[in-house]
N, C-alpha and C positions, 0 to 999 in steps of 0.2 A: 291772527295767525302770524308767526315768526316767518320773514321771509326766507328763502331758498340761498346758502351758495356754497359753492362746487368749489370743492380743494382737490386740485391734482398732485397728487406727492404725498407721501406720509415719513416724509423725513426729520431731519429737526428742524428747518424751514415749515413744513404743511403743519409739522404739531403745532410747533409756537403759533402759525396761523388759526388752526382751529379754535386752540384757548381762547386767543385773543377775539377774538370772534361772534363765540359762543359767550362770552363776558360780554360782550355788545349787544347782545339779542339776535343772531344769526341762529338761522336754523342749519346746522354744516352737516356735510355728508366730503368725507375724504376719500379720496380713490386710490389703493395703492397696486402697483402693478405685481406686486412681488408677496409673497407668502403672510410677511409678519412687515408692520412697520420698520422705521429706521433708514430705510435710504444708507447711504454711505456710511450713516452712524451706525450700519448694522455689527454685531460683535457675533463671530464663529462659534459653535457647541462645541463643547468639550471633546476632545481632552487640551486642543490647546485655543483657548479665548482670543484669536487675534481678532482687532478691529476691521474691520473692511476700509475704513478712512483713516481719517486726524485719530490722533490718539491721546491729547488734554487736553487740556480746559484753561483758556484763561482766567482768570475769577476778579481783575479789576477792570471787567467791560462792562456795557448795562446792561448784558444780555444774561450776569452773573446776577445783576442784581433784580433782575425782572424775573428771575427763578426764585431768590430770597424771599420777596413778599410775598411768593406764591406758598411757601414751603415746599419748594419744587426741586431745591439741591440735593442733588446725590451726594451719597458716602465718597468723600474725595481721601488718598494718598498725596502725601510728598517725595519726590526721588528719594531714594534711599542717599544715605550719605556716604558714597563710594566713588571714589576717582572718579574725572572723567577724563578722558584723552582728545586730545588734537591731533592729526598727524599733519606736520605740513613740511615738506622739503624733503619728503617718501619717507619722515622719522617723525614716532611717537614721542607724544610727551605731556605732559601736563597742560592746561590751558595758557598760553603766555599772559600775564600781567601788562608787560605792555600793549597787548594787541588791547582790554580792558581802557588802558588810559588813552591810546588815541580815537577810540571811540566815545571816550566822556569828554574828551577837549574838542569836540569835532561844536562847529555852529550849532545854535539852537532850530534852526530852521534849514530845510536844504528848499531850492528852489526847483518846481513841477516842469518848467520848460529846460532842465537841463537833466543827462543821463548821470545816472549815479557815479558811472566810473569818472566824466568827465569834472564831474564836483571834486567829488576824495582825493582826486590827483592836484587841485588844488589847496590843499589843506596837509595831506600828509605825500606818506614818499611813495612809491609804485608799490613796491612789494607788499607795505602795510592795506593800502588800497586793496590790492590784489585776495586780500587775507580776508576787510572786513567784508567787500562783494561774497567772498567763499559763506562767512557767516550769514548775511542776507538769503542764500540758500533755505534755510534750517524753516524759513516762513514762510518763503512764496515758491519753494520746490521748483524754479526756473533753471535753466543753464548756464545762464548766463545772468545773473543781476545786476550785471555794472550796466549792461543795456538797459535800467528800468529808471525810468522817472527817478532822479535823487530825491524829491519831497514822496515818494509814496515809497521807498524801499528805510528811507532816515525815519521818518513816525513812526513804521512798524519794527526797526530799529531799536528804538530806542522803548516801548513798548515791551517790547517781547525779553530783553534784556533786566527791565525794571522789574515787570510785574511778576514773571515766574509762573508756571503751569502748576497742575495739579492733575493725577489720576482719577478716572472713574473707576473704583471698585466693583468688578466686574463684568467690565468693558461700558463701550458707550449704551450697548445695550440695556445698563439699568437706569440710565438714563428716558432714552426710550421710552421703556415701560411704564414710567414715572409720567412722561407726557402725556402718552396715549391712555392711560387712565382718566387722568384728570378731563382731557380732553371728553372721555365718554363719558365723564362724570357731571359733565357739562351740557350735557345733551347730543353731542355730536355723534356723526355714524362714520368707523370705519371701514372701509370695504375694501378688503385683500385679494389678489389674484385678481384685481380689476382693472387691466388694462384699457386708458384712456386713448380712441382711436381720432375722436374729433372733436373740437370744441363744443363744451356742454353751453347748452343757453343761458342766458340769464349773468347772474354777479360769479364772478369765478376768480379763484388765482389760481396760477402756473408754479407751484414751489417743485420744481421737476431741474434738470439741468438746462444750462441755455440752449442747449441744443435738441434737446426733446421741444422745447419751448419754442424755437425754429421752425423745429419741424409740424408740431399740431399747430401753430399757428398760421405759416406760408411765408414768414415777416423774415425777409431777409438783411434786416438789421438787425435783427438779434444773435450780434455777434461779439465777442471782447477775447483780447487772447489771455488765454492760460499756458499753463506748465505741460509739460511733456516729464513723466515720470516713473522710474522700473519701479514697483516695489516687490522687495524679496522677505518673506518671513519663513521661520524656520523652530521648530519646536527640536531642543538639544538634550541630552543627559548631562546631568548638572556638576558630575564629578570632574576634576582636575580644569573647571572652568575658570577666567580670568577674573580681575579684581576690580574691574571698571563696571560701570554704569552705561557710561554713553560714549559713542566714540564721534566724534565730526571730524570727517577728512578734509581738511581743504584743499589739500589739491584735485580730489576728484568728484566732488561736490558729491557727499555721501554722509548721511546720517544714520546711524544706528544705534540701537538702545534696549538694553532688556529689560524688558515693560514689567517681567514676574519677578524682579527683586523689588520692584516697589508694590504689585500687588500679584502676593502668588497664588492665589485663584485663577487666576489666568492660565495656570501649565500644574498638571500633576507631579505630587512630589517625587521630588531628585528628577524634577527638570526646570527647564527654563525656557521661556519664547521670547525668541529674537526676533525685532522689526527691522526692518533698513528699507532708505530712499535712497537713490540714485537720479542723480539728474541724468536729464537721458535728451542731446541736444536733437535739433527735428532731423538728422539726413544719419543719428546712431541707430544701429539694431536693437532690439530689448537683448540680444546674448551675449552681446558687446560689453552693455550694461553692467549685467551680470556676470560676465570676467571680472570687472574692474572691485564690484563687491566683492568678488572671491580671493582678491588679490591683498586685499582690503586684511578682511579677517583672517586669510595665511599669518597675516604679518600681528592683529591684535588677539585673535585666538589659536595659536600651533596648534594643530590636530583637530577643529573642529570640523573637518568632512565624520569621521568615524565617531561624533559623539550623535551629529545631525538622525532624530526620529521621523519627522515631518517638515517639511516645505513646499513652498510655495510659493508664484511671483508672477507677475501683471502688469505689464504697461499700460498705464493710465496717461491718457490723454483728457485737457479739458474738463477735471475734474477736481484742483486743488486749488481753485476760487482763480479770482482775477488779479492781473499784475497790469499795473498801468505804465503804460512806454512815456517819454519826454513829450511832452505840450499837452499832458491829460490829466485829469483827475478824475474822482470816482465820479464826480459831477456828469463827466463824460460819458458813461457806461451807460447800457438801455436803459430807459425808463423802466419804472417800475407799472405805470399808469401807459395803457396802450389802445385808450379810447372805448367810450362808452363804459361797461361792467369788466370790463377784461385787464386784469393786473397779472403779472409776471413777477415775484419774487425767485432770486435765483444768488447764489455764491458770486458771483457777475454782474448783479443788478446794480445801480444808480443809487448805493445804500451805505454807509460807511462801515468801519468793521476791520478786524482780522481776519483773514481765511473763514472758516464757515458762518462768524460773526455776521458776514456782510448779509450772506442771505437770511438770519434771522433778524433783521434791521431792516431786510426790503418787506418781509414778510410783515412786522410790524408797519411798517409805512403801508404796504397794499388793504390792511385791513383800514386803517383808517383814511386813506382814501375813500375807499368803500363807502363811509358812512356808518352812522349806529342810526340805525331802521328801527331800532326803539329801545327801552329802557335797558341798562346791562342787568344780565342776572345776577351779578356778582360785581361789587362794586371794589376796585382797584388803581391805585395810582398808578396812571398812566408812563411810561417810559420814552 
């Protein structure tokens, strides 16, 4: 008989665990506390499709490629090909070109014991500085990124700039569904509305947040800081709307994008759903926040209070992965491994990765810690 092990989480962390897993010879049972799979990857019922989290997809990570040999990739979009704006010096305008080339002349390497600001001030001028920290935003949703390790804010840097995102057609949730298929197709069992209260016995992972993780465990190292962040979304009527894409503020560290010009299944027709992050520092209000958004799109959409059908908005704490401070790297972040059967994969974890990447990399790593307790059912190269 297959042995026993206990997946807590059924997000894109616990999926990818279970796969992995159940290709090894696990007998898995996943516990999710909430209705349907998905975790933060969950995607809202119609009429407007917004994400609950992230909202693309890298696709030169190996986390792209470890869905490819699955046939595991969803139907992806590309941004539509429509402006995008910057506002920086409280004025709209085009992406600046030079901000581009002092970010490709910058070193190939930035070093992890110095803070980001304190590197870029010696390589370009203040104000450019000041610009590419505002872009550093857009990945780790922080307040502040000049505060962050210059080698963990420059790889993701230059990453995220290179490689270029992609849509999930019809939110993360077809994604999701994609997983948790296979995953039962696998043998696994998921089990919904099942709220995890105490460590199950035996071989188990934690793909839950660090801080559930904390907390069912008692392990008051299981900590790493994250982001502090409003998010504001808003389902519009689509007439006399603007001509842009996406807007990045950099003066007030705010991203916003209309996710249904690239896939309009997402918002009923003759409309459109608008996402936006705001960084949101630890001693602001979340209405603070959300002045500064509405100030925002006064300026990049006239008149959009009276198009506004639907919104919505949440401050999110400790939930938009890990950013690592000067003298650390992800080396540094918990173990993934927490002695005996007991692994923690988490957004946080001791795993490499972009933003949700990390915990589908500690997930991979937790499994095979684990062991293959016997033959895989399904033989796949390993990632």
């Amino acid at each position: 008989m297959k042995p026993d092990l206990q997946i807590v989480g059924a997000g894109l962390t616990g999926l990818t665990a279970a796969i992995e897993a159940a290709e090894r010879g696990w007998r898995v049972t996943v516990a999710e506390a909430h209705s349907s799979p998905g975790g933060r990857a969950r995607t809202l019922a119609e009429p407007f499709r917004a994400n609950l989290g992230t909202h693309a997809i890298y696709v030169d990570g190996s986390w792209w490629e470890w869905l490819e040999r699955r046939d595991l990739t969803p139907p992806i979009v590309e941004a539509p090909r429509l402006p995008g704006l910057v506002r920086a010096g409280g004025r709209l305008g085009p992406w600046p070109a030079e901000l581009s080339q002092a970010i490709a002349a910058l070193p190939a390497e930035a070093p992890a014991e110095e803070s980001l600001r304190a590197w870029l001030l010696r390589h370009v001028d203040a104000k450019t500085a000041e610009a590419i920290i505002a872009v550093v935003f857009i990945f780790t949703f922080d307040h502040d990124p000049g505060r962050l390790s210059a080698a963990f804010a420059h790889q993701r840097l230059r990453r995220a700039l290179a490689g270029g995102v992609r849509y999930v057609v019809g939110g993360w949730s077809t994604l999701v569904d994609l997983l948790a298929e296979r995953a039962v197709g696998l043998g696994a069992r998921i089990r919904t509305q099942t709220r995890v209260l105490a460590l199950p016995e035996g071989p188990t992972i934690l793909a839950t947040s660090l801080a559930s993780a904390r907390q069912l465990t008692g392990d008051s190292s299981l900590t790493w800081p994250s982001a502090r962040t409003v998010s504001v979304d808003m389902g519009l009527r689509a007439e006399d709307s603007p001509d842009w894409f996406r807007v990045l503020d950099l003066d007030d560290r705010i991203y916003a994008a209309r996710y249904s010009l690239a896939d309009p299944t997402l918002a009923p027709a003759g409309h459109e759903l608008l996402q936006i992050s705001a960084a949101c520092a630890p001693d602001e209000r979340k209405a603070d926040a959300e002045r500064r958004v509405h100030r925002l799109l006064d300026q990049c959409w006239p008149g959009w209070p009276a198009a506004v059908q639907w919104q919505r908005s949440a401050l999110r704490t400790h939930c938009t992965g890990a950013v690592d401070l000067p003298g650390t790297t992800w080396h540094d972040r918990p173990a993934i491994s927490r002695g005996g059967t007991l692994t923690v994969a988490t957004d946080q974890s001791a795993a490499p990765g972009l933003l949700a990447e990390v915990g589908i990399a500690a997930a991979q790593l937790a499994v095979r810690q684990l062991g293959e307790p016997s033959r895989p059912t399904q033989a796949y190269e390993r990632v």
